[in-house]
N, C-alpha and C positions, 0 to 999 in steps of 0.2 A: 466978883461976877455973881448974879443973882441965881438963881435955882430956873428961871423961867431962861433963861439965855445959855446956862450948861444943858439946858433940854434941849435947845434949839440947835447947840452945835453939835451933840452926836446924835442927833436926829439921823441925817446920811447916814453913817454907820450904822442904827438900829433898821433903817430901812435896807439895808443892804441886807442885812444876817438875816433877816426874816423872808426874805425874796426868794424863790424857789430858784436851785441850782440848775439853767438851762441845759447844761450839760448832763446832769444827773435825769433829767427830763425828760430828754432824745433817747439815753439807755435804758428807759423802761417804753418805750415803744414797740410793737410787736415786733418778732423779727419771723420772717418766713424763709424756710427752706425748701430745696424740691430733692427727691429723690434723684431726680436724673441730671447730668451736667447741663446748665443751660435752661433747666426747663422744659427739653424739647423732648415728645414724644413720637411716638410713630408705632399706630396701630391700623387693623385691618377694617375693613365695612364691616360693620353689626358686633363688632369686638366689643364689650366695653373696659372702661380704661376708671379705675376709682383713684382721682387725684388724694394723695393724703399727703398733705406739706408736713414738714416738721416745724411746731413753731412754740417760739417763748414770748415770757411775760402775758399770757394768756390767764384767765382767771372765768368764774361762774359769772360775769359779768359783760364779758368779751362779746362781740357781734361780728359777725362774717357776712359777707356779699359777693357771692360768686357772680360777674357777669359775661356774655357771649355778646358783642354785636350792640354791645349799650342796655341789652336788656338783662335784667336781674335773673338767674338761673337755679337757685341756688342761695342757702342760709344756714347752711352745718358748717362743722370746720373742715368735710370732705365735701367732695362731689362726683358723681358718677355720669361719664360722657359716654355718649355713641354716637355714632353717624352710619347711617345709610350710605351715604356719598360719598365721594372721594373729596380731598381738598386738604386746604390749610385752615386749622383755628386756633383764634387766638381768644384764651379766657384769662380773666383777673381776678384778685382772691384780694379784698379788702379785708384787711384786719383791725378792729377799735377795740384800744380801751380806755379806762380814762388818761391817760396820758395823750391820745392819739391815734393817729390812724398809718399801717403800712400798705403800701399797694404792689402787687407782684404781677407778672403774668406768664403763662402757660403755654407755649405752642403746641398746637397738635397735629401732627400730619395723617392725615387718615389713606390708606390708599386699599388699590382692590385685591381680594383674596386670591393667587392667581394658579392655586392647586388645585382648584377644584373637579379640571379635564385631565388628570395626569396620566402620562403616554404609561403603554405597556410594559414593563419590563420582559425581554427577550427571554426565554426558556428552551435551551437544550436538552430535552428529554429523550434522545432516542441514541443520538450519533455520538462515538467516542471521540474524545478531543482532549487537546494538552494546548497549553503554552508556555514558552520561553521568553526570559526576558534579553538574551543575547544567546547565538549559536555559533560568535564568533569572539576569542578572546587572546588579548595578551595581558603577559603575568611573569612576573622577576623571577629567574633561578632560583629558589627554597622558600619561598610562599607557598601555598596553597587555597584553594578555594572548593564552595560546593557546589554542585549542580546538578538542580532538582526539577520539574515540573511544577506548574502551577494550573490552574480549574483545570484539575486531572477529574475527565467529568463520563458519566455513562461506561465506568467501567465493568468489563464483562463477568461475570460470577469465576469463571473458568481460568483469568488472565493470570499471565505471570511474568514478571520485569527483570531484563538479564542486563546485560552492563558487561559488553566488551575496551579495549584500549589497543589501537594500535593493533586490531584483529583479536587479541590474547583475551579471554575472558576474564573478568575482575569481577570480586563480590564487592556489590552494595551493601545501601543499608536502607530502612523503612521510617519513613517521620509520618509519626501519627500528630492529627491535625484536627482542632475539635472544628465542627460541620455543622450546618443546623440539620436539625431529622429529616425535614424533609427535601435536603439538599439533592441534586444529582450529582453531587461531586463527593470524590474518592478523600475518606478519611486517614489513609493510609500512601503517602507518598514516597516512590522510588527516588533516592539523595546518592549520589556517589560522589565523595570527596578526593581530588585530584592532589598530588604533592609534585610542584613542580621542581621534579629534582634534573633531567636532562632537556639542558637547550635543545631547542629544535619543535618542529611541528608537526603535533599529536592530535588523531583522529578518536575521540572517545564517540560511543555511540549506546543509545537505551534504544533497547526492545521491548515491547508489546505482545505477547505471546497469546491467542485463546485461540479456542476451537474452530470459530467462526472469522476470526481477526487477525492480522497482525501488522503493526505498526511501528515504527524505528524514528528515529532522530538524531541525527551528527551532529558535533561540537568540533569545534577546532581550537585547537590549544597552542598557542606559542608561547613557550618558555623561553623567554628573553635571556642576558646576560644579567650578573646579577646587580641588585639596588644599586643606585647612584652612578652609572655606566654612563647613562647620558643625561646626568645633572648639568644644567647652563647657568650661568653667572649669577649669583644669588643678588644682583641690586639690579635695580632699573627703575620704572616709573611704579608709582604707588597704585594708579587704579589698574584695573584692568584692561587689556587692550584687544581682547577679543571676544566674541559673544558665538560659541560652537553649536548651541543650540538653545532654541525657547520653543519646549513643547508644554505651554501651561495645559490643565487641566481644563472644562468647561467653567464659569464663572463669569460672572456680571461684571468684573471689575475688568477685561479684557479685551474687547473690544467695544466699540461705542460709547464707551463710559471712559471720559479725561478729566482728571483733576488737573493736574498740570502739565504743559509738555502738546504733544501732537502726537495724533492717532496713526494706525498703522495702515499702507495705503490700501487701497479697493482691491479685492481677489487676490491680495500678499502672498509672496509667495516664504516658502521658509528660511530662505536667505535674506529677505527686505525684511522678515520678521525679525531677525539677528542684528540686522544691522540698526535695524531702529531700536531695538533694545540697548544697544551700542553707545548710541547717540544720545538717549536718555538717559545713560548713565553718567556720558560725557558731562552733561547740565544737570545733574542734581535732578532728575526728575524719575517717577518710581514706574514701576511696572509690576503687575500681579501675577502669580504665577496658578491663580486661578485655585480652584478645590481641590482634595486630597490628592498627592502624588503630582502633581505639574509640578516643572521642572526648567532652573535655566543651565547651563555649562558654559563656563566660563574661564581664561586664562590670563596671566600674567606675561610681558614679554621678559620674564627671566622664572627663574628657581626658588620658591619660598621658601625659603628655610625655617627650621623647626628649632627655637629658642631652647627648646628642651623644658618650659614650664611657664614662662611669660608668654605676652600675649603674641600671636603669629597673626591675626585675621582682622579685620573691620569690615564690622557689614552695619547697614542704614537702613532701618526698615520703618515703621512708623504704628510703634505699638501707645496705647491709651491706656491709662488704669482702670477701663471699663471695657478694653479689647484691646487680648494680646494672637494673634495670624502666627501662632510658631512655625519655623520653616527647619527642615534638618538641613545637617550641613555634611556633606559628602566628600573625598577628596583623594586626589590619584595622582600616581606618578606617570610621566610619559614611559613607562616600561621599553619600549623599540624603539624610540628616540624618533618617532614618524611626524611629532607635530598635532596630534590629534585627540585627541580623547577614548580612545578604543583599550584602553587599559583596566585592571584590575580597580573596582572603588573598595574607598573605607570609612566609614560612619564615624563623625566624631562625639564622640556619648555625649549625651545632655546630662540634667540631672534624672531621667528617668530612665536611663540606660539599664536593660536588662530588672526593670520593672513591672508588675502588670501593668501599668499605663503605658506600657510602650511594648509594640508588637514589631518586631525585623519578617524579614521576608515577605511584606506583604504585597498584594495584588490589589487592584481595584480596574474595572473596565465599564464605562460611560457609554453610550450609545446614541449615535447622531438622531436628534430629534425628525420626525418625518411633519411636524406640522409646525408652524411659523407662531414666535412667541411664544416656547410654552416650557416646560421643565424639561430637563436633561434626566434618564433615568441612569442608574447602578446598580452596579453587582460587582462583592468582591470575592475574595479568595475561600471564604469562608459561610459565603452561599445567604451574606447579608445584604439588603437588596436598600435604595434610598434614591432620591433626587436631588441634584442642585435645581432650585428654586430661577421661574422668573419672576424676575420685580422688575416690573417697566417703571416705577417710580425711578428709578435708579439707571435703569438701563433700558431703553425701547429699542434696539435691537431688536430684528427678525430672529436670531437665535444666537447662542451664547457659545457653537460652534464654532473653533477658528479654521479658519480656511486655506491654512495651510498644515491642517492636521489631514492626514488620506484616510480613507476607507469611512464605513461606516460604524463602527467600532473602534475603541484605541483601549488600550491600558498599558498603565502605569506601574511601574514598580517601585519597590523603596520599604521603608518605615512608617510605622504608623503609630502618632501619639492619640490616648483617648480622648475625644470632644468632650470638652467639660463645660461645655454656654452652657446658659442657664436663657428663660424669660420668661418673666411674669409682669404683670398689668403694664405693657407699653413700653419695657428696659430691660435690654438686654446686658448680659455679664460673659464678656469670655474671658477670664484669669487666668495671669500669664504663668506658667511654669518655674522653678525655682532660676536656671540658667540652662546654658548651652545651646540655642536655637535664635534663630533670626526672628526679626519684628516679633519681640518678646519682651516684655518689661519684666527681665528677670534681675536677677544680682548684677549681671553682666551685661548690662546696659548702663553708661558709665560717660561718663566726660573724660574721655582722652585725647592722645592728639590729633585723631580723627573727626572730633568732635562726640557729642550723643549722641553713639549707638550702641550694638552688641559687639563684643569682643570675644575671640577662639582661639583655644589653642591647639596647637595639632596634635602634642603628647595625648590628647585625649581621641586620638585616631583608634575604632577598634579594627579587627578583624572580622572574617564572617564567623568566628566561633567566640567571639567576644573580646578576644588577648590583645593588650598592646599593639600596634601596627608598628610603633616603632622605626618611621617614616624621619628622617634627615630633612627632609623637604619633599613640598610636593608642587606640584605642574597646571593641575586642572582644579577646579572646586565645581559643585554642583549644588543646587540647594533646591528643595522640592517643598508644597506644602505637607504638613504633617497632619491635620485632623480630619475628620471626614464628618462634616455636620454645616448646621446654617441655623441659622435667627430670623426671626420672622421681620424683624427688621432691619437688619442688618445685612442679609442676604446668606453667601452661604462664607466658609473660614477660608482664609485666602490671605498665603503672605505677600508683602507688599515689597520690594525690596527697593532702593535710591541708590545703595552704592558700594563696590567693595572692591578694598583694599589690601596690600601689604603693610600691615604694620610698621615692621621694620624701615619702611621708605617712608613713613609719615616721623614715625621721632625727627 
């Protein structure tokens, strides 16, 4: 073979080797990233919002092309938006280098600022006042519990708090409570802890004593037979089968506002609200239990027993690696065997039990809006005052009121975890806590045989002084939301709950 005819046959092969690898090619093209999942943003009118993508293979070379609407807005590798107006927009971010060009885009939701009219918050400056979160209880033979006042408010210079039982007078004790300065409410609150050592029912009663005043308040105490007297058959069906109460909190996520499922009917009343909650549980579909302290209860038709360390609970909430809605988890025994929920609760620790991020005994009281469409104010126990937010983006409701809440005022009691959102330029972050709380992407959110969700156990039941509860099983569960805060666009924290279970009846 001649020298001109071996050129000719690895010709192909020398044209190959020299041919630029198209695959090699594609991987030097730009790559863009956005901070937020999706892309999608959501800011307010006159906000601005500075897009900065993350992006590679970029070089002193590189050219960018921001456009709005086909027209060119923009030529750095950022861009800085605002709107006036409300709406949807949508921008692209072309990226070149010599390899090529990537093309991305943007959404941006803009909607309007809607704090700007925010209602009054109520001030009790003159008249003395207390509240209770129960004035009637039952509680097992050798338990005990505390019981204190809460917005102990305008007290008198002169007052002084006694503490009878059963007529006999009993010494208290004093829990000091930090206040803000310019609180009207008493730093210093009257606690008398009750040991329930004889069955039967016992009149405790606190006094108010001043010059010019005096006030009282009776408790009623039944001291039932002791734990597990009227325990019922530890199997039955896995979900729950009754819904004892849905007092959410105010929130956007509560009425008018349906991701899946059906709304709750017109002027509801607090039984159609129960039952519908019921029935979305029935179908996998969620329910919110609205801003800090709302609250559902809920039972099993049998005994849940307490594994003693494995898992006892399956709850379904629907938390996001960029929002976690913690909700605490509550739980009771039927103590009188009556069917009901009027018993003794017990907090089952998170990981921030007995933390600073975690506050017991707290209070919070919401106040029914007087004008249509507008924020909900607060005020809690501790004389910290705030709004749940409306976003008619989200929720055009006339108000975020439910209407089968009474009166003009309501509060909540419970626990309180500290709001830890975050937001800056158009992205919000609420990070979920290590474990123990609902709709919470903790440790304990988990693929079991419930599927993914959060899982609890009851060994982690406390007391009101913090100790073991040391519960066999228990009857009732209740779960409330736990922070007290909101996002500008996300609205305010609110868990979400889909579903809960018996453990035990799912293996």
């Amino acid at each position: 073979m001649n020298r001109a005819l071996l050129l000719l046959s690895f010709l192909p092969f020398l044209l190959l080797a020299c041919s630029p690898d198209k695959t090699d090619e594609t991987a030097l093209l730009p790559v863009i990233t956005w901070d937020e999942i999706s892309a999608r943003f959501r800011i307010y009118t006159d906000e601005t919002l500075t897009l900065v993508p993350v992006l590679a293979n970029t070089d002193e070379t590189t050219t960018y092309t921001w456009k709005m609407d086909g027209r060119v807005v923009g030529t750095e590798s950022h861009y800085s938006f605002v709107s006036h107006e409300t709406g949807e927009f949508f921008i692209s971010l072309t990226v070149t280098n010599r390899h090529g060009s990537t093309t991305d885009e943007a959404k941006i939701t803009v909607q309007q600022n809607e704090t700007a009219d925010l209602p009054i918050i109520p001030q009790n400056d003159s008249a003395f006042s207390w509240r209770f979160p129960w004035t009637e209880i039952h509680l097992a033979q050798g338990r005990s519990l505390r019981v204190r006042p809460y917005f102990l408010e305008n007290v008198p210079a002169d007052a002084e708090f006694s503490w009878t039982l059963d007529g006999a007078a009993v010494q208290g004790q004093t829990l000091h409570i930090p206040v803000d300065d310019d609180a009207v409410l008493s730093p210093e609150i009257p606690v008398f802890v009750f040991a329930a050592a004889e069955q039967g029912r016992h009149t405790l009663c606190l006094t108010m004593t001043a010059s010019q005043l005096t006030a009282s308040q009776d408790f009623t105490l039944h001291v039932c037979p002791p734990p597990g007297t009227y325990r019922r058959s530890l199997t039955g069906r896995a979900l729950i089968n009754k819904v004892h109460a849905y007092v959410p909190a105010p929130g956007h996520q509560v009425n008018g506002y349906i991701i899946v499922g059906e709304g709750f009917p017109p002027a509801c009343t607090h039984q159609q609200a129960c039952d519908t909650v019921l029935a979305h549980f029935q179908r996998r579909w969620s329910v919110s239990l609205g801003a800090q302290g709302g609250y559902l209860v809920a039972s099993f038709d049998h005994s849940v027993r307490n594994s003693g360390g494995d898992w006892d609970l399956c709850i379904k909430g629907n938390p996001y690696n960029y929002q976690s809605e913690p909700g605490i988890i509550w739980v009771s025994q039927d103590d009188n065997g009556d069917g009901q929920p009027n018993d003794q609760w017990f907090e089952l620790a998170g990981s921030e039990y007995g933390r600073e991020t975690h506050t017991t005994e707290y209070a919070i009281t919401y106040y029914r809006p007087a004008a249509r469409k507008s924020a909900i104010a607060w005020r809690d126990c501790f004389g910290q005052t705030g709004y749940v937010p409306y976003m008619s983006y989200w929720n055009p409701s006339d108000t975020y009121w439910q209407p089968w809440v009474e009166g003009n005022e309501h509060t909540y009691y419970g626990s309180r975890l500290q709001d830890r959102s975050t937001y800056a330029n158009g992205i919000s972050d609420i990070p979920p806590y290590d474990w123990g709380y609902a709709d919470n992407l903790g440790s304990d959110f988990t693929d079991g045989p419930a599927g993914k969700m959060n899982y609890f156990r009851f060994s982690n039941a406390r007391a009101w002084d913090g100790q073991p509860a040391e519960l066999e099983y228990i009857d009732f569960i209740r779960i409330q939301t736990a922070q007290t805060g909101s996002t500008p666009n996300l609205g305010d924290i609110s868990s979400e709950i889909y579903y809960i279970s018996d453990y035990h009846c799912e293996k």
